[in-house]
MOPAC internal coordinates of N, CA, C and O (Angstrom, degrees):
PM7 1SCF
backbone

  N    0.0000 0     0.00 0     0.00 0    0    0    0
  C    1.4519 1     0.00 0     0.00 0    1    0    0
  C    1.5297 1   108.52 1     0.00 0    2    1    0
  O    1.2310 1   117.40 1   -42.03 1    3    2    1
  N    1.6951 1   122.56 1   137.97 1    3    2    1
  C    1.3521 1   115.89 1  -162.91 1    5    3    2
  C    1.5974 1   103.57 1  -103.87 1    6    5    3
  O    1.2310 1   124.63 1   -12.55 1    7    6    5
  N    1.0244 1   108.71 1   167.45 1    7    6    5
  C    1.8664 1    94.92 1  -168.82 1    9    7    6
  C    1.3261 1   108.32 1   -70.62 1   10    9    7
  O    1.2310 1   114.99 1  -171.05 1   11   10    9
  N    1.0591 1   127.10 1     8.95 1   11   10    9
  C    1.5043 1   149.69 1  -168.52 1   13   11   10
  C    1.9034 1    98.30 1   -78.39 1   14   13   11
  O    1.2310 1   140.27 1   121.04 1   15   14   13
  N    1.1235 1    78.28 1   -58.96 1   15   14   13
  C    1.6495 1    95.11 1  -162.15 1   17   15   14
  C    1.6401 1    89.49 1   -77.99 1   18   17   15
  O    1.2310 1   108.05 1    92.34 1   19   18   17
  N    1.1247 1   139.92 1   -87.66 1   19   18   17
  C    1.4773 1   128.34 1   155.31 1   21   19   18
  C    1.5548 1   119.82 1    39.23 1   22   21   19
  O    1.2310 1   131.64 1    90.85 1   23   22   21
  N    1.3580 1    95.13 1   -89.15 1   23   22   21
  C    1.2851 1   123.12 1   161.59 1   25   23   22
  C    1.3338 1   112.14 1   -42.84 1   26   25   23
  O    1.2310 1   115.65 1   108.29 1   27   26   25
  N    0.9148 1   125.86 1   -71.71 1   27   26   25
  C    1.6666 1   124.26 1  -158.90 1   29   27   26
  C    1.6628 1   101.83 1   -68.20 1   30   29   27
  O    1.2310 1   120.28 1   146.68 1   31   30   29
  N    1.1668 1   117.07 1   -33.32 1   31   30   29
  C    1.5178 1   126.85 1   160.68 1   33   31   30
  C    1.2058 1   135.91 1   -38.09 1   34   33   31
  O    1.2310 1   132.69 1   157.46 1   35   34   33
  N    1.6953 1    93.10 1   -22.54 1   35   34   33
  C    2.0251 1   101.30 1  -176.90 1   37   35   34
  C    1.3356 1    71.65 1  -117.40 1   38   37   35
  O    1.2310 1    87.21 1   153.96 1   39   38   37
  N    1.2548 1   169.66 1   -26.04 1   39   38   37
  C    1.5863 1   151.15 1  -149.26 1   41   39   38
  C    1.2059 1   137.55 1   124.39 1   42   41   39
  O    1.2310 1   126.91 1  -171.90 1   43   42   41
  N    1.7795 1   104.31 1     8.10 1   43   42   41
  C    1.5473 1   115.20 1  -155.89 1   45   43   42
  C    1.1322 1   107.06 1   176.35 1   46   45   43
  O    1.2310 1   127.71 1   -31.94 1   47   46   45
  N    1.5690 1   102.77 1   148.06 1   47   46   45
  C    1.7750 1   130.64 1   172.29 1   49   47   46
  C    1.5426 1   109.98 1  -116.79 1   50   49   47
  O    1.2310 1   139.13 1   -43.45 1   51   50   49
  N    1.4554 1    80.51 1   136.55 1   51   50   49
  C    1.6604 1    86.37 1   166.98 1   53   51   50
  C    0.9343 1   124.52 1   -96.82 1   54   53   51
  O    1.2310 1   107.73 1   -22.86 1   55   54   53
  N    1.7636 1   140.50 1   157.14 1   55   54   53
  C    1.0452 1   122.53 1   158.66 1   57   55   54
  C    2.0002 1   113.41 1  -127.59 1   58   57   55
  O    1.2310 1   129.41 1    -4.38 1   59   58   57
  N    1.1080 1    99.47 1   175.62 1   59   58   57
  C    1.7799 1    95.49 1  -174.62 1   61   59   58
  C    1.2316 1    99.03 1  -129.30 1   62   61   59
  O    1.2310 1   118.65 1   -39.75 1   63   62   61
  N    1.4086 1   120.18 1   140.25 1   63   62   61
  C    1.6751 1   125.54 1   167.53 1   65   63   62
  C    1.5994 1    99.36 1  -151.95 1   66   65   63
  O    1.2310 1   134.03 1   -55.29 1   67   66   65
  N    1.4603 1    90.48 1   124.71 1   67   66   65
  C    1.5365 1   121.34 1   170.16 1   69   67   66
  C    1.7298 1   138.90 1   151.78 1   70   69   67
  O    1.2310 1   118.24 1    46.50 1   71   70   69
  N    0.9605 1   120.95 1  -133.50 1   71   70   69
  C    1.4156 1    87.85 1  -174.38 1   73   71   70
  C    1.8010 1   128.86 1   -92.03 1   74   73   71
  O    1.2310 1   121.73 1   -18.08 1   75   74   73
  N    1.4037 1   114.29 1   161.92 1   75   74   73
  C    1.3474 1   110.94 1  -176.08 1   77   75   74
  C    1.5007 1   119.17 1   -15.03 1   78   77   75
  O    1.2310 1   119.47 1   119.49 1   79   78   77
  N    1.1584 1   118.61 1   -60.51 1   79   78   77
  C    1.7997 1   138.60 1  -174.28 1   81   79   78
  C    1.3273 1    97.25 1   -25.49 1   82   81   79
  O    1.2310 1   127.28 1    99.19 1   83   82   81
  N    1.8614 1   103.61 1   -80.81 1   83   82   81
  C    1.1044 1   131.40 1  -176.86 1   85   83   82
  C    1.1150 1   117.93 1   -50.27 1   86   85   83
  O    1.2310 1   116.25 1   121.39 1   87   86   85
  N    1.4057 1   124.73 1   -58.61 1   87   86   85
  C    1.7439 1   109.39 1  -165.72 1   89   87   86
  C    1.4461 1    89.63 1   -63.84 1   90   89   87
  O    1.2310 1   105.86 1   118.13 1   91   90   89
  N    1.3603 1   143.83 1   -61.87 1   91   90   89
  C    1.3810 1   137.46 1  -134.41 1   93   91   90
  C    1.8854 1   100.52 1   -68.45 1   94   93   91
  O    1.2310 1   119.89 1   152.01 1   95   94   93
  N    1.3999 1   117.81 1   -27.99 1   95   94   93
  C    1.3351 1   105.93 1   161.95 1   97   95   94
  C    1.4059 1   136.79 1   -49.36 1   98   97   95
  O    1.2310 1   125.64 1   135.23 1   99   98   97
  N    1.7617 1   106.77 1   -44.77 1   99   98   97
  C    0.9874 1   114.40 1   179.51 1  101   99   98
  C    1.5375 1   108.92 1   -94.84 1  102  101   99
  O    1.2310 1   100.44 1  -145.31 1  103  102  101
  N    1.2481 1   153.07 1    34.69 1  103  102  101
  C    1.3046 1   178.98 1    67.68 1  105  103  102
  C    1.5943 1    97.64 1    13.62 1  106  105  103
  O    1.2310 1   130.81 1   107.38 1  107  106  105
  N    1.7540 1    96.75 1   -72.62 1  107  106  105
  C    1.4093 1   115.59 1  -173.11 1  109  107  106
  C    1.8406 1   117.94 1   -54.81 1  110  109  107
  O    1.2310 1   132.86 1   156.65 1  111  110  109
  N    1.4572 1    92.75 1   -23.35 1  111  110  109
  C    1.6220 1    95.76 1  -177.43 1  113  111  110
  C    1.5096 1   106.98 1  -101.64 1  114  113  111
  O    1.2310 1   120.42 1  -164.01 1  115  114  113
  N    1.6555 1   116.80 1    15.99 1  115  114  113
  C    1.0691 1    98.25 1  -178.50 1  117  115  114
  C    1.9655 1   142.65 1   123.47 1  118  117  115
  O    1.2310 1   132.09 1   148.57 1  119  118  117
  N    1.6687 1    94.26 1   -31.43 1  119  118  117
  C    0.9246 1   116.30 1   169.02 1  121  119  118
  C    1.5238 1   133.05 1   -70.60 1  122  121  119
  O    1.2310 1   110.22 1   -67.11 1  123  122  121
  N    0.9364 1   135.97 1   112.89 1  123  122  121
  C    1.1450 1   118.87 1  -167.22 1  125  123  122
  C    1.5866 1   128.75 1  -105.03 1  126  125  123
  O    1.2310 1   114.63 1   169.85 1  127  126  125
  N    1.3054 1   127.78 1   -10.15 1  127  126  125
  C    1.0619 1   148.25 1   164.08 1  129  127  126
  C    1.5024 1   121.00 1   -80.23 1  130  129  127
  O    1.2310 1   116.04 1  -104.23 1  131  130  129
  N    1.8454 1   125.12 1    75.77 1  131  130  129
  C    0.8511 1   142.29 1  -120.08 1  133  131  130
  C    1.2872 1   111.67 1  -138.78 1  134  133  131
  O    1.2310 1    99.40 1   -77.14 1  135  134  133
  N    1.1325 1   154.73 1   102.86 1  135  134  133
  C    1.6330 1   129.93 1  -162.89 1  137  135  134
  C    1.6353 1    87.76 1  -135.65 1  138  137  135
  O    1.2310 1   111.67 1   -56.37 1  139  138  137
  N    1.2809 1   133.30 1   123.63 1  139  138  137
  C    1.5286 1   127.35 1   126.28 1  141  139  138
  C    1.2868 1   124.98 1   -72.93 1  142  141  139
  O    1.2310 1   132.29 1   -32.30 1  143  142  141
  N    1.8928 1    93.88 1   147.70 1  143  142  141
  C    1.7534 1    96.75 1  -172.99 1  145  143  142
  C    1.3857 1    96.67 1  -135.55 1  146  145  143
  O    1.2310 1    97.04 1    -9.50 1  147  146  145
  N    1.1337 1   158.34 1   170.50 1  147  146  145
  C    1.5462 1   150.44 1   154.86 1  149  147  146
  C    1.8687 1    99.43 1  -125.55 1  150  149  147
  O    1.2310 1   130.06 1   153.23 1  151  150  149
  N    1.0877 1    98.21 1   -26.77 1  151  150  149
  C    2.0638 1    84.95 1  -171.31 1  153  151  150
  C    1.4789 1    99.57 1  -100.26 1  154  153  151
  O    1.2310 1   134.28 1   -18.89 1  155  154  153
  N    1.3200 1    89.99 1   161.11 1  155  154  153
  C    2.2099 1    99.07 1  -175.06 1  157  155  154
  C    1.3724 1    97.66 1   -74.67 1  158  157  155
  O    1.2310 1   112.39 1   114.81 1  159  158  157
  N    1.4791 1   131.97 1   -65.19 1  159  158  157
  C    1.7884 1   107.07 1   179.38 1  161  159  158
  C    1.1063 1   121.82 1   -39.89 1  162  161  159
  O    1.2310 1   112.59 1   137.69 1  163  162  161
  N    1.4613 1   131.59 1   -42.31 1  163  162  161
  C    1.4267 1   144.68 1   170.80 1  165  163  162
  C    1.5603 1    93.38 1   -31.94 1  166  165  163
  O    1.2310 1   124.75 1    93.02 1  167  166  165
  N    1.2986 1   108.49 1   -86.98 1  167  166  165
  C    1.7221 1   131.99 1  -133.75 1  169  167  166
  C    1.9881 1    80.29 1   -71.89 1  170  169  167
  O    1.2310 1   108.14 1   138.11 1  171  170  169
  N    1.2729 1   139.75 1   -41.89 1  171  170  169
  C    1.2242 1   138.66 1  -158.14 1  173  171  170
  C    1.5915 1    93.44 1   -65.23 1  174  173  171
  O    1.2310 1   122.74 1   103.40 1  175  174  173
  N    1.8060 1   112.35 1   -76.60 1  175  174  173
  C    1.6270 1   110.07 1   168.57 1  177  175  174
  C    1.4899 1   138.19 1   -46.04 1  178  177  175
  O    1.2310 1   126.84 1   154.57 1  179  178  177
  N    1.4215 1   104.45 1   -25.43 1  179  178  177
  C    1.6271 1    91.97 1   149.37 1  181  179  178
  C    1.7664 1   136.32 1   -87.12 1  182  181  179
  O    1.2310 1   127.61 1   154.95 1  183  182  181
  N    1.5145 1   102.95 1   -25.05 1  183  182  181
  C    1.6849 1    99.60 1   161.77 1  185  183  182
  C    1.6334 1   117.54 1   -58.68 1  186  185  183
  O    1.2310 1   132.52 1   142.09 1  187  186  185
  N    1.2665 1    93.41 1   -37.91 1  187  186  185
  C    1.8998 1    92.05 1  -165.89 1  189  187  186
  C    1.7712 1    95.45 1   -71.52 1  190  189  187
  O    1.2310 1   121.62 1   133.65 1  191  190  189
  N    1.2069 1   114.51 1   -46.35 1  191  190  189
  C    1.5741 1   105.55 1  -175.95 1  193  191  190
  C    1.7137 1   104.39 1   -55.51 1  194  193  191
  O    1.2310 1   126.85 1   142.66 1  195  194  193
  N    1.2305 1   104.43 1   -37.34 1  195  194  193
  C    2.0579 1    92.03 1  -169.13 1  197  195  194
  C    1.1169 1   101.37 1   -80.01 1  198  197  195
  O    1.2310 1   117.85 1   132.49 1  199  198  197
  N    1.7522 1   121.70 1   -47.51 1  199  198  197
  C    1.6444 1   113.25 1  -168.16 1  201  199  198
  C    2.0157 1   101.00 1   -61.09 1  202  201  199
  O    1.2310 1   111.86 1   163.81 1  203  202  201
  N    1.4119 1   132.95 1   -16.19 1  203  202  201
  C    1.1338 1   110.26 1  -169.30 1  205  203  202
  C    1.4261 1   101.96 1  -108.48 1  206  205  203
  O    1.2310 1   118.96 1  -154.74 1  207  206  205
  N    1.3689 1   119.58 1    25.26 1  207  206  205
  C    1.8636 1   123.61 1  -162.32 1  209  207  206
  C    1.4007 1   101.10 1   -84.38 1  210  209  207
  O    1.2310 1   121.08 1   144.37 1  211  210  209
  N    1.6229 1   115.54 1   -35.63 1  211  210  209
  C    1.3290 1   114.28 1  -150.19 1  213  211  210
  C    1.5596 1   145.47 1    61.02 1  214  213  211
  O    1.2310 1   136.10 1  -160.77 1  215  214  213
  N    1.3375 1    86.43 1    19.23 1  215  214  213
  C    1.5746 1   101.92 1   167.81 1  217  215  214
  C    1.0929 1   103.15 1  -118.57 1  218  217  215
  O    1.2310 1    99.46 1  -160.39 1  219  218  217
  N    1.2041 1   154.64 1    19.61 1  219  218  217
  C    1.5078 1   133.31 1  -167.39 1  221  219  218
  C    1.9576 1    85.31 1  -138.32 1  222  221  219
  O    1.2310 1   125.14 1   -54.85 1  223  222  221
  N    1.6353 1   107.74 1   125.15 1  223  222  221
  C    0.9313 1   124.93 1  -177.27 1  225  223  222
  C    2.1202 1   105.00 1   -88.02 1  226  225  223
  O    1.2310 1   123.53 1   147.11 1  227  226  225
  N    1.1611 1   110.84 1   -32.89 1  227  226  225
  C    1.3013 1   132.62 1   177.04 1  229  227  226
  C    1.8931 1   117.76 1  -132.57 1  230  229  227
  O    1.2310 1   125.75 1   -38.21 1  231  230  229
  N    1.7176 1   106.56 1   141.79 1  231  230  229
  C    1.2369 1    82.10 1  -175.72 1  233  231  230
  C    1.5185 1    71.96 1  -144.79 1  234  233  231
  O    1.2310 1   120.78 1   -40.23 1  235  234  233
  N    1.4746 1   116.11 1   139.77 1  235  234  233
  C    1.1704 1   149.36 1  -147.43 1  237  235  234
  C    1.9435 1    97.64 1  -113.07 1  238  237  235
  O    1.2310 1   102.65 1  -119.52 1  239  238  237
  N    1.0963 1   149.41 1    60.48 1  239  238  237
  C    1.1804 1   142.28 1   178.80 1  241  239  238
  C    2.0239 1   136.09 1   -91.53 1  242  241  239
  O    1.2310 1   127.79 1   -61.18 1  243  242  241
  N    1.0644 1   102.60 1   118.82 1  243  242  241
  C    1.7376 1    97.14 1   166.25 1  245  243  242
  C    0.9727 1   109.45 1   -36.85 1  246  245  243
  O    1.2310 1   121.38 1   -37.27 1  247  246  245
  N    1.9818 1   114.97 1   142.73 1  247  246  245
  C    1.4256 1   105.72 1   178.13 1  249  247  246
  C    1.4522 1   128.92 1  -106.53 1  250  249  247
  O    1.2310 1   137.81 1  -150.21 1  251  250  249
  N    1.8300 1    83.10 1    29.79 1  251  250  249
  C    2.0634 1    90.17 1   163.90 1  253  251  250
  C    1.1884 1   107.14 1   -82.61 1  254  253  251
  O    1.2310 1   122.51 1   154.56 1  255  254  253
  N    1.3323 1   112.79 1   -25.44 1  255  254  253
  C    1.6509 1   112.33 1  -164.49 1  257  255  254
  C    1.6650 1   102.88 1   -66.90 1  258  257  255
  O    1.2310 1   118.69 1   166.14 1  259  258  257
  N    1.4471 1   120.10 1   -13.86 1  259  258  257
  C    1.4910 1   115.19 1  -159.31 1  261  259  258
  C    1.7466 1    76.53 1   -97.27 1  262  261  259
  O    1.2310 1   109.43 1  -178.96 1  263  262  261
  N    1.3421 1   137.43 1     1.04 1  263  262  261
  C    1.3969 1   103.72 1   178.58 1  265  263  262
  C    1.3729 1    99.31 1  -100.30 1  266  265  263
  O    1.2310 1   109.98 1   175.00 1  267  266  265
  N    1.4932 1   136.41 1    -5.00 1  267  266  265
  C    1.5087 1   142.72 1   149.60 1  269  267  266
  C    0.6386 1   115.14 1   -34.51 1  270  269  267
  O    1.2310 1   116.89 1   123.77 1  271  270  269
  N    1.3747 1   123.52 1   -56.23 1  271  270  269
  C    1.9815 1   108.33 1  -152.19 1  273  271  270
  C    1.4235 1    98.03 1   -91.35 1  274  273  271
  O    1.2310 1   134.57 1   -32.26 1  275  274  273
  N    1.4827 1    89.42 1   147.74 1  275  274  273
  C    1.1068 1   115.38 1   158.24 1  277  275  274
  C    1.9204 1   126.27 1   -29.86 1  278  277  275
  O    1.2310 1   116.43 1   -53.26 1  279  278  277
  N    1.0235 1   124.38 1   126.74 1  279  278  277
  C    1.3752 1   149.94 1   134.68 1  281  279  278
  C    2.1202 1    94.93 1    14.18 1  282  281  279
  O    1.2310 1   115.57 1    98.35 1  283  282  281
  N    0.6113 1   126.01 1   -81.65 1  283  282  281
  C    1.6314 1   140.20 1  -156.25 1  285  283  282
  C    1.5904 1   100.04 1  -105.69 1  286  285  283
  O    1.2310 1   116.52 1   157.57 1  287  286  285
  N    1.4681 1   124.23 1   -22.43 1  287  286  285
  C    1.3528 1   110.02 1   151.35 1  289  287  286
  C    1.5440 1   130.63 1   -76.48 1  290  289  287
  O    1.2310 1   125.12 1   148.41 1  291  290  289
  N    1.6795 1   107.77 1   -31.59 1  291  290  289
  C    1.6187 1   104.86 1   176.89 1  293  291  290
  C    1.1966 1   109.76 1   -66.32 1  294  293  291
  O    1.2310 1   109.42 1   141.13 1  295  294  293
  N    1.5207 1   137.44 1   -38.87 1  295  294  293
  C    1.1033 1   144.64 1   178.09 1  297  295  294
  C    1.6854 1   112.49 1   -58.12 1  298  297  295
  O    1.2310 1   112.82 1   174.14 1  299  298  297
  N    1.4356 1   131.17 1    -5.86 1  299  298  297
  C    0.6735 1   134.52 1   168.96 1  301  299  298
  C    1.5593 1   109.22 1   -89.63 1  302  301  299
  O    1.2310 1   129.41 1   104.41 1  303  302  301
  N    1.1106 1    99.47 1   -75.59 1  303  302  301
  C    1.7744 1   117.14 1  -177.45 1  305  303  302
  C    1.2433 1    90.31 1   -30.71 1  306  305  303
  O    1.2310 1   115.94 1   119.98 1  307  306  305
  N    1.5216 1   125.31 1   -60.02 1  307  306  305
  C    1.9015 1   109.02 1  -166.99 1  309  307  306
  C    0.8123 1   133.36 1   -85.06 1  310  309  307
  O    1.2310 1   125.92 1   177.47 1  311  310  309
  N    1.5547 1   106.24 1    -2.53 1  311  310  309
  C    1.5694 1   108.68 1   163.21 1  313  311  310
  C    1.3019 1   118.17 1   -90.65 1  314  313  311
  O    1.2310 1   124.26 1   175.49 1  315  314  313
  N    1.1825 1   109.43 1    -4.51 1  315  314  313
  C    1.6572 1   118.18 1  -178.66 1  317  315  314
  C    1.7500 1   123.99 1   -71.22 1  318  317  315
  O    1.2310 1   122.40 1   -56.88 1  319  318  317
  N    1.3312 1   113.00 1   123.12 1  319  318  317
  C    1.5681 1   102.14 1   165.11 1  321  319  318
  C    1.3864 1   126.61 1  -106.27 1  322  321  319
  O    1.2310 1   130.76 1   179.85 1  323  322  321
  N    1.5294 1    96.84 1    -0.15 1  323  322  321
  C    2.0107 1   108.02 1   167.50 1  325  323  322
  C    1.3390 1   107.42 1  -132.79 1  326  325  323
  O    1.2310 1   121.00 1   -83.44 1  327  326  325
  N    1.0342 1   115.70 1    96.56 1  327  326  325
  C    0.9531 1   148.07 1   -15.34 1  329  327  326
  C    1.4810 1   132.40 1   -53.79 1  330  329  327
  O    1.2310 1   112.06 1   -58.86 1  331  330  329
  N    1.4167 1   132.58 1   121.14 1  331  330  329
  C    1.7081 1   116.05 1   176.51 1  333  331  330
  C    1.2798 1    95.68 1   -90.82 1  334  333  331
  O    1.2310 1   127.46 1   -42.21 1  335  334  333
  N    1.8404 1   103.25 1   137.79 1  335  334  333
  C    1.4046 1   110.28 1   172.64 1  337  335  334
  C    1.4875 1   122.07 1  -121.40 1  338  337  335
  O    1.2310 1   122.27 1   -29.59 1  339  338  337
  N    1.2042 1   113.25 1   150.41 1  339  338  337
  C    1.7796 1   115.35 1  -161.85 1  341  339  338
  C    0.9773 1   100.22 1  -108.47 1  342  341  339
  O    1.2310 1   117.25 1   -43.72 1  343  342  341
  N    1.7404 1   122.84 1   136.28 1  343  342  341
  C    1.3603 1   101.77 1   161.46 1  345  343  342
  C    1.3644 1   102.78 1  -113.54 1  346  345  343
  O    1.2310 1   122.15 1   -38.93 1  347  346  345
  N    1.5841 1   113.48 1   141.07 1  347  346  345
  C    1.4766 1   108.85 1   156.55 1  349  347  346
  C    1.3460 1   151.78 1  -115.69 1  350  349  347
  O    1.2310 1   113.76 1   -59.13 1  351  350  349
  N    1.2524 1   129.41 1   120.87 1  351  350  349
  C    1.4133 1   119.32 1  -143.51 1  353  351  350
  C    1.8905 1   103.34 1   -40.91 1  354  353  351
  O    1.2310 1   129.90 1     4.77 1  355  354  353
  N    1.3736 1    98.52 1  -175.23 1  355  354  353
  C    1.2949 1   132.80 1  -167.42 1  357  355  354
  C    1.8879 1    93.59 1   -86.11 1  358  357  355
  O    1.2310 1   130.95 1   -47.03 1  359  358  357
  N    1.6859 1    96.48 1   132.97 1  359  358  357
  C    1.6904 1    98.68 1   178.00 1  361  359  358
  C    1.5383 1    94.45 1   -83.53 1  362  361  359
  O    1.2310 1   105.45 1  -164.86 1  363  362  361
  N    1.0830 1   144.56 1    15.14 1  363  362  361
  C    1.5671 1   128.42 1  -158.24 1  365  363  362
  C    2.0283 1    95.16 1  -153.84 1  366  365  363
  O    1.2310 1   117.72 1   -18.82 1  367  366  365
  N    0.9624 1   121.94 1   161.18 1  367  366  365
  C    1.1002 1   110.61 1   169.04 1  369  367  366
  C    1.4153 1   116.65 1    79.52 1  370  369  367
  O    1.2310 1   114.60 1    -0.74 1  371  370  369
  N    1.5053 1   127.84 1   179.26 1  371  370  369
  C    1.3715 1   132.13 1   174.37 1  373  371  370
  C    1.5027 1   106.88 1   -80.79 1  374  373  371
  O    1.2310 1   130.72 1   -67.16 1  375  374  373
  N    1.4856 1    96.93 1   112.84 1  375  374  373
  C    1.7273 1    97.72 1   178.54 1  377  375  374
  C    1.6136 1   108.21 1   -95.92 1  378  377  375
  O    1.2310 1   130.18 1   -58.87 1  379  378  377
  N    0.9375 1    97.97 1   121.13 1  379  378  377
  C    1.6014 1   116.05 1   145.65 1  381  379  378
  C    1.4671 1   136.06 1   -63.59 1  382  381  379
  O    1.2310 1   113.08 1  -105.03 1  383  382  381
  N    1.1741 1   130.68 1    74.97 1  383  382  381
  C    1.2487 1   113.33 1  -173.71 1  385  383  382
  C    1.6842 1   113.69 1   -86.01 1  386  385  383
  O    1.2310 1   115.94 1   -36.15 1  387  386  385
  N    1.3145 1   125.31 1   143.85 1  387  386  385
  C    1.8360 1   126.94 1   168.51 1  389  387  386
  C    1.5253 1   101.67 1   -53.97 1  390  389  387
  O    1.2310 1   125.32 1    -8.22 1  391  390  389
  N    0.8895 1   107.39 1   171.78 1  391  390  389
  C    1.6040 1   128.62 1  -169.93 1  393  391  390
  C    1.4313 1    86.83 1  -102.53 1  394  393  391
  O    1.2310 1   121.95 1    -1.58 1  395  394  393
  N    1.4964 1   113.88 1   178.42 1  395  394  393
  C    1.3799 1   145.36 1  -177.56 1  397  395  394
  C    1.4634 1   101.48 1   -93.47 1  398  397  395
  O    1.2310 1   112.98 1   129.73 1  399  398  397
  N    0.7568 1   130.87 1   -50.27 1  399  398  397
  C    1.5270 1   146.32 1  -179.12 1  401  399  398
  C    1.9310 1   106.59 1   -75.99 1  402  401  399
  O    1.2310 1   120.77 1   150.24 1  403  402  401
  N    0.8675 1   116.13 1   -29.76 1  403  402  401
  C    1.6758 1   127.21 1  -177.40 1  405  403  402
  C    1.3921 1    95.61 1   -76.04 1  406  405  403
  O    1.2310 1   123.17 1   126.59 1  407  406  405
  N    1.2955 1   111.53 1   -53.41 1  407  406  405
  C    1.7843 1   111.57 1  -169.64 1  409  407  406
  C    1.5083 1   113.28 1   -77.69 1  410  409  407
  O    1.2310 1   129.57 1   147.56 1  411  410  409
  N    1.1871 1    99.15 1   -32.44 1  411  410  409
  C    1.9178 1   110.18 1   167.15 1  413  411  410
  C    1.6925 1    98.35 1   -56.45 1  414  413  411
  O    1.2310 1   121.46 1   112.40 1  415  414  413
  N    1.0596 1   114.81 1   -67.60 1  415  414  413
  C    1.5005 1   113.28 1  -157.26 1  417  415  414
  C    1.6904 1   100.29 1   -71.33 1  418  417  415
  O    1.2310 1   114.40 1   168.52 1  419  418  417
  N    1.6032 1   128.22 1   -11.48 1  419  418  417
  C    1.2805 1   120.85 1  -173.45 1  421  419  418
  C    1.4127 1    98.96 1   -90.78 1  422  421  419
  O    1.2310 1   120.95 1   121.25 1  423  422  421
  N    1.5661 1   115.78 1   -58.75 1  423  422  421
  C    1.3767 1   140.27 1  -163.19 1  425  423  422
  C    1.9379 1   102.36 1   -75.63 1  426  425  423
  O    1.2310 1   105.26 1   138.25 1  427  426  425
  N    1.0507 1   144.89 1   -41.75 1  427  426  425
  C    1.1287 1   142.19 1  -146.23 1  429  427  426
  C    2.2572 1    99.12 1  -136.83 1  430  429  427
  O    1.2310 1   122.44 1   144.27 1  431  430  429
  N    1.0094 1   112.93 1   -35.73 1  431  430  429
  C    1.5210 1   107.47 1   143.85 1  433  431  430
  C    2.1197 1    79.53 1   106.96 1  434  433  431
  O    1.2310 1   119.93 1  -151.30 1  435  434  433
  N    1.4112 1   117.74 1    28.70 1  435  434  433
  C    1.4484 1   111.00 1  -178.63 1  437  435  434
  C    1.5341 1    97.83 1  -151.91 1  438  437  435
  O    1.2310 1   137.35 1   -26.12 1  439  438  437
  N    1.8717 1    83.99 1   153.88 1  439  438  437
  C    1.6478 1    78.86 1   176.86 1  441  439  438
  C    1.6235 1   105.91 1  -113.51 1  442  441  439
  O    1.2310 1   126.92 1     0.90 1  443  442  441
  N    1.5858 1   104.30 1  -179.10 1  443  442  441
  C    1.1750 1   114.25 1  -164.21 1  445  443  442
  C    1.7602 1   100.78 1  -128.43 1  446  445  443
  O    1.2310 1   123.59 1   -62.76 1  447  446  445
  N    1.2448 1   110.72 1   117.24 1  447  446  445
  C    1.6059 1   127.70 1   170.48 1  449  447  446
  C    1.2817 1   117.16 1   -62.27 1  450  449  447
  O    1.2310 1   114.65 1   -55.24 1  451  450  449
  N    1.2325 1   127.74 1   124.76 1  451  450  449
  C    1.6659 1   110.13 1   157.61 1  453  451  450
  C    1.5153 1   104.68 1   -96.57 1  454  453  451
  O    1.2310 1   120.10 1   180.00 1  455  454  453

C-alpha cells in the first residue's frame, strides 16, 4: 500500500510544493503528489490551484512561496484547516523556522504561555 492510499484511507492526500531539496524528500517517503517550483509566479499559481482543488487534505509548502502570495491569499492558506498548510523553511539559506506557539495560534486558533 503506497502512502498515497494510506492517506486517502484516514480522509486525505497530501501534497508538497517547493523546491528540488524538498519535494524529492518527500517523493522518497512516499508521497506522490509533488510539484517543484523555483520562481514566485510559479510557486503562487501552483499553491492557489492545489489549496483551492479540494483534494488535498494537507499541503506541505516552502516558506518562500508564503512570501508570494498575495495579501488575501496568505490570509487564507493560514487560516485554513482544509486544507492545513505547512510551511517549511528553506534547506539552503537563512532558515526561519515558526515557533511552536505561532503554529498553535495560526493552525489550532490558541495561544500558548510560557
Amino acid at each position: 500500500m503506497s502512502s498515497k492510499q494510506k492517506t486517502e484511507t484516514h480522509g486525505g492526500v497530501i501534497a508538497v510544493i517547493g523546491e528540488r531539496e524538498l519535494v524529492i524528500g518527500y517523493r522518497l517517503l512516499g508521497i506522490d503528489d509533488t510539484f517543484i517550483v523555483t520562481r514566485g509566479d510559479e510557486s503562487f499559481k501552483t499553491m492557489e490551484k492545489l489549496f483551492f482543488s479540494h483534494k488535498y487534505t494537507m499541503i506541505i509548502a516552502s516558506q518562500f512561496i508564503r512570501d508570494y502570495l498575495p495579501t488575501l491569499l496568505r490570509k487564507k492558506v493560514e487560516a485554513s484547516i482544509e486544507p492545513l498548510v505547512l510551511f517549511m523553511p528553506s534547506l539552503k539559506g537563512n532558515i526561519q523556522e515558526e515557533s511552536i506557539s505561532s503554529l498553535a495560534r495560526r493552525v489550532l486558533g490558541i495561544n500558548i504561555k510560557y
